[in-house]
C-alpha positions in Angstrom: 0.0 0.0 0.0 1.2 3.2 -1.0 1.7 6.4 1.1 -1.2 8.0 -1.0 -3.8 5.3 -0.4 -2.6 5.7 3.6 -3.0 9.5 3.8 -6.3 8.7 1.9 -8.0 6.8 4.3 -6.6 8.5 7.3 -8.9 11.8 5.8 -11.6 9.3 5.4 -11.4 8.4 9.1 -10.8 11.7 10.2 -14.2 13.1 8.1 -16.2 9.9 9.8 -15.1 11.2 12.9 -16.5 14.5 12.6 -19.4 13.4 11.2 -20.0 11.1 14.5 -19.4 14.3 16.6 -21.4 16.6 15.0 -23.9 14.1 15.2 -23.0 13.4 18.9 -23.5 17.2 19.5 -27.2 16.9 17.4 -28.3 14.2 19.8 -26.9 15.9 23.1 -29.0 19.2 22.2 -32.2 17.3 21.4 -32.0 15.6 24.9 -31.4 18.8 26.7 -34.1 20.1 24.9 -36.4 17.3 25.7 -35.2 17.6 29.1 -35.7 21.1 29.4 -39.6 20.2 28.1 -39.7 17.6 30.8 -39.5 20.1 33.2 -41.6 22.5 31.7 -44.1 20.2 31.3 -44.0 18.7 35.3 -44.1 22.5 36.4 -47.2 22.9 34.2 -48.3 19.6 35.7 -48.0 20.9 38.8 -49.7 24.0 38.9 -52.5 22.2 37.2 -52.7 20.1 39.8 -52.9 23.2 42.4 -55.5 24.6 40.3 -57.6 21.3 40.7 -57.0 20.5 44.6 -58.3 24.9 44.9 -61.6 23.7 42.1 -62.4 21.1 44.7 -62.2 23.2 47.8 -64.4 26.0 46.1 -66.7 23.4 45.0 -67.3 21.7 48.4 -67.7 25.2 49.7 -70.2 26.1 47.0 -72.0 22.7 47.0 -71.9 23.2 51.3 -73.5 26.3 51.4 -76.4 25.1 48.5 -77.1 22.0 49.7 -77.8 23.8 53.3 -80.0 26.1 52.1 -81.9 23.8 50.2 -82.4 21.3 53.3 -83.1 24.5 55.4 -85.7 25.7 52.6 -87.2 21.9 52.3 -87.3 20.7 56.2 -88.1 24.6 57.7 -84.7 24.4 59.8 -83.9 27.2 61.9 -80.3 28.3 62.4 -78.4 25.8 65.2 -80.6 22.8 63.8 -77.5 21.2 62.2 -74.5 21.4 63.2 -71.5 19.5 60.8 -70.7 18.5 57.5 -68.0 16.0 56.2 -67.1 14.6 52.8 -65.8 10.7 52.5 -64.8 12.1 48.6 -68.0 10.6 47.5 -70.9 11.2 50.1 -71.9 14.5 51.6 -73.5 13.7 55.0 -75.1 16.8 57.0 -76.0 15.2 60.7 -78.7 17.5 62.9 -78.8 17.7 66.7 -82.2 16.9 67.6 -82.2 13.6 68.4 -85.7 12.8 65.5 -84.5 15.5 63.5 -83.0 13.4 60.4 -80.0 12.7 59.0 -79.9 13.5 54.9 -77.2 11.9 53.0 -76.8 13.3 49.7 -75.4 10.8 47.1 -74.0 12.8 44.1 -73.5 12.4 40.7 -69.5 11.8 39.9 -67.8 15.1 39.3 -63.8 14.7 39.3 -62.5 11.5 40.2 -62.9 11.0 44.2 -65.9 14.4 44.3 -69.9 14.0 42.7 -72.4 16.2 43.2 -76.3 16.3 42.8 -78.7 19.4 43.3 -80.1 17.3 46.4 -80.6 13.9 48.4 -81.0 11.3 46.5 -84.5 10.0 47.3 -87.4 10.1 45.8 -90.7 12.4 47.7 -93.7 10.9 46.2 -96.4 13.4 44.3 -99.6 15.4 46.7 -102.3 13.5 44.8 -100.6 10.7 42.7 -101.5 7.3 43.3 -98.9 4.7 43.4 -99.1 0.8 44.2 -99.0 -0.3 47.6 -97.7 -4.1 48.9 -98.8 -5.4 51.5 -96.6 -6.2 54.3 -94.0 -5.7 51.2 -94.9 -8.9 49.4 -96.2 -8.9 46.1 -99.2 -11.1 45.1 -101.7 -9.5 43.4 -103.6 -10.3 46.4 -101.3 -8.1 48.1 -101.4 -5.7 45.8 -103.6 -2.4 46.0 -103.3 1.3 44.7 -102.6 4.2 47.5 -103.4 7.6 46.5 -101.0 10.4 48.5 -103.0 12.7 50.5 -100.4 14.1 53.1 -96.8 15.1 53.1 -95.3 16.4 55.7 -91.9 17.2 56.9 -90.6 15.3 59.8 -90.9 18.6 62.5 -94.5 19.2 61.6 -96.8 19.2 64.6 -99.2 16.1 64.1 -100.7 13.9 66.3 -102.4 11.2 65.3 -105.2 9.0 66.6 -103.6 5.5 67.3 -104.2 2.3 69.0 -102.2 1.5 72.1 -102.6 -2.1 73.0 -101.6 -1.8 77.0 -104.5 0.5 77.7 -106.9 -1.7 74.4 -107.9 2.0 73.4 -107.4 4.4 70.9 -105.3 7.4 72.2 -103.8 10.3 70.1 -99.9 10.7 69.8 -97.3 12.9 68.0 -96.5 10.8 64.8 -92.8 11.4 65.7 -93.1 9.3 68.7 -94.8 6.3 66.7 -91.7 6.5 64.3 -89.7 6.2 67.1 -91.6 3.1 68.8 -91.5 1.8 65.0 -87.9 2.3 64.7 -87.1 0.5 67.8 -89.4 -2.6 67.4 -87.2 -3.1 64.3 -83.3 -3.0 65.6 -81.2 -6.1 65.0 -81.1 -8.3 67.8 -78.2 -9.9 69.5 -79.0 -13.9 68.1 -82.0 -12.9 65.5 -80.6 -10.8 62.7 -82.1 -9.4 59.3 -79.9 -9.7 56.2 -81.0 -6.3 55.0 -78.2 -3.5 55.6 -76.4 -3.3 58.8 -77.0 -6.6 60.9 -74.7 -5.1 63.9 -77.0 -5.6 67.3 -79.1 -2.9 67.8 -79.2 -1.4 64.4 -82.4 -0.8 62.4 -83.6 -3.4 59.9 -86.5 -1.8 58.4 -87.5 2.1 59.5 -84.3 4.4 59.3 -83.6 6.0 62.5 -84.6 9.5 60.8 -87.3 10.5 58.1 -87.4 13.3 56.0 -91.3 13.4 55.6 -94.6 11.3 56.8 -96.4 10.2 54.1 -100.2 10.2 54.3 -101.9 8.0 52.3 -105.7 6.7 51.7 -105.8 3.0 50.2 -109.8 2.3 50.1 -109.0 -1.3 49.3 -107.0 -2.3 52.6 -108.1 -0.1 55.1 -110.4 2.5 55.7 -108.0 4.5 58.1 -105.2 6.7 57.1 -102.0 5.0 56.4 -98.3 6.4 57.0 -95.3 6.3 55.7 -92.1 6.7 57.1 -88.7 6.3 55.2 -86.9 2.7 55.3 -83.0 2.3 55.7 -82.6 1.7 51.4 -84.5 5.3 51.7 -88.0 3.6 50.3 -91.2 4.1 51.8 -92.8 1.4 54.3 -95.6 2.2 56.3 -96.3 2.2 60.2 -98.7 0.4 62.2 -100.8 3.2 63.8 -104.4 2.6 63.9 -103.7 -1.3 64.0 -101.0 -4.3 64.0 -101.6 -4.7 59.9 -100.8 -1.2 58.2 -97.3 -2.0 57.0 -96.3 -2.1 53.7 -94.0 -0.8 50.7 -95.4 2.1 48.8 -93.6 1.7 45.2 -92.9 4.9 44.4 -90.5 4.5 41.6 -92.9 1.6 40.3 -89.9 -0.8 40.0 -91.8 -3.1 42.4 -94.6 -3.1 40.4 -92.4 -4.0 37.3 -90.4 -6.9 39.1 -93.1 -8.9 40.5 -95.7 -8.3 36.8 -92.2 -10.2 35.4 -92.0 -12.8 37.9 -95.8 -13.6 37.6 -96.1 -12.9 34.2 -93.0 -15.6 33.4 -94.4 -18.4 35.6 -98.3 -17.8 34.0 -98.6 -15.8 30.9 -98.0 -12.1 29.6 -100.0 -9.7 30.8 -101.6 -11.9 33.9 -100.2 -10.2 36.9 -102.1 -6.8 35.1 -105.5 -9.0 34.3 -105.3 -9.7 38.1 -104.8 -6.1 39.5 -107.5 -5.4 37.0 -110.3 -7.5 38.7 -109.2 -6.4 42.0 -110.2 -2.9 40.6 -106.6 -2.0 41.6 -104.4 -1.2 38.6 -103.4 2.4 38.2 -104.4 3.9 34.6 -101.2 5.8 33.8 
């Protein structure tokens, strides 16, 4: 090999080499540029981040002082009724003092991811006037079956007594509906060997009436009993009625008509389609809607 072809590829090598640094240099000022972005972008990140955790205060403020005045507004509260709210980052709970006052959980409609929000509670108030399908002791044979029309609502601090049977003295005697809640509330607790698989089976908790009610629900079903029947809210935040004039008042009032709907599918399946209707309509109970 000549000296010429040497000196040749030495300035081959030598071009190849600054061609690998520039390219070296290329690569080292795109990374520092990407890094530069990665910061940018985490900063950015961040104050988003602020921005959100400041939203989500503001909101529960906001949503605090609505739902408040809506539940003041709705249940005629004066000012010291109610006395602390707290946030589990899906439930707002607002918990009053007086002992029968009520306690209104609002379940709300997903917001962010761990905040949801609603106008108001979650449970349905039925209609002054409607009629809706009542069930017997809950249970829902057509013989069980009958339509209630609403003809009282009324919010749990309303002044109303109520003529009643009391089975010590074998008399009718007139009490504040509040204090047949209560008796109602405590002939249903959990006991310590007898529990009910419906919500909370811990001893002494309530298996059917919750401990506080939003309204009483009057109702006149002509079919079951000529006396007034009322309603109270249950723990699932349905309707079931108390025993007040005598031992055999109780029963679901379907408000949402789901009821209605699951037990005309369960008949209808085992029979034929449309018999659980045909039966409510002899009984001269079905509801024209």
């Amino acid at each position: 090999m000549t000296k010429a072809m040497l000196e040749e590829q030495v300035k081959e090598l030598q071009e190849r080499i600054s061609n690998l640094a520039n390219e070296r240099n290329d690569l080292c000022n795109k990374l520092y540029k990407a890094g530069t972005l990665i910061d940018e972008l985490k900063e950015e990140n961040k104050k988003l981040n602020a921005y959100v955790d400041a939203s989500k205060k503001s909101l529960q403020v906001l949503m605090r002082d609505v739902i408040e005045e809506e539940i003041k507004n709705n249940l005629q509260l004066k000012e010291g009724d109610y006395n602390d709210y707290y946030s589990n980052g899906s439930v707002i709970e607002l918990y009053y003092k007086e002992q029968n006052l009520g306690q209104v959980s609002i379940t709300t409609k997903q917001w962010s991811e761990d905040w949801k929000h609603k106008n108001y509670i979650n449970m349905e108030v039925p209609i002054l006037g409607k009629e809706y399908y009542f069930f017997d002791d809950g249970k829902t044979s057509p013989s069980r079956c009958y339509k209630a029309k609403v003809v009282g609502i009324y919010p749990y601090k309303s002044e109303l007594i109520v003529d009643t049977f009391d089975y010590d003295l074998e008399m009718i005697v007139q009490k504040p509906i509040q204090e047949i809640h209560r008796n109602e509330v405590n002939d249903h607790r959990q006991g310590e060997n007898f529990k009910v698989l419906c919500g909370d089976t811990t001893t002494g908790a309530p298996w059917l009436y919750a401990e506080k009610t939003d309204y009483f629900i009057k109702c006149e079903i002509k079919g079951y009993d000529e006396n007034p029947i009322w309603f109270a809210r249950t723990i699932h935040n349905g309707w079931f009625s108390m025993n007040v004039t005598n031992s055999w008042q109780s029963g679901t009032l379907d408000v949402d008509g789901k009821k209605y709907e699951e037990a005309k599918h369960n008949f209808d399946m085992y029979n034929y389609d449309g018999f659980y209707d045909s039966e409510i309509i002899a009984k001269g109970e079905f509801i024209e809607n």
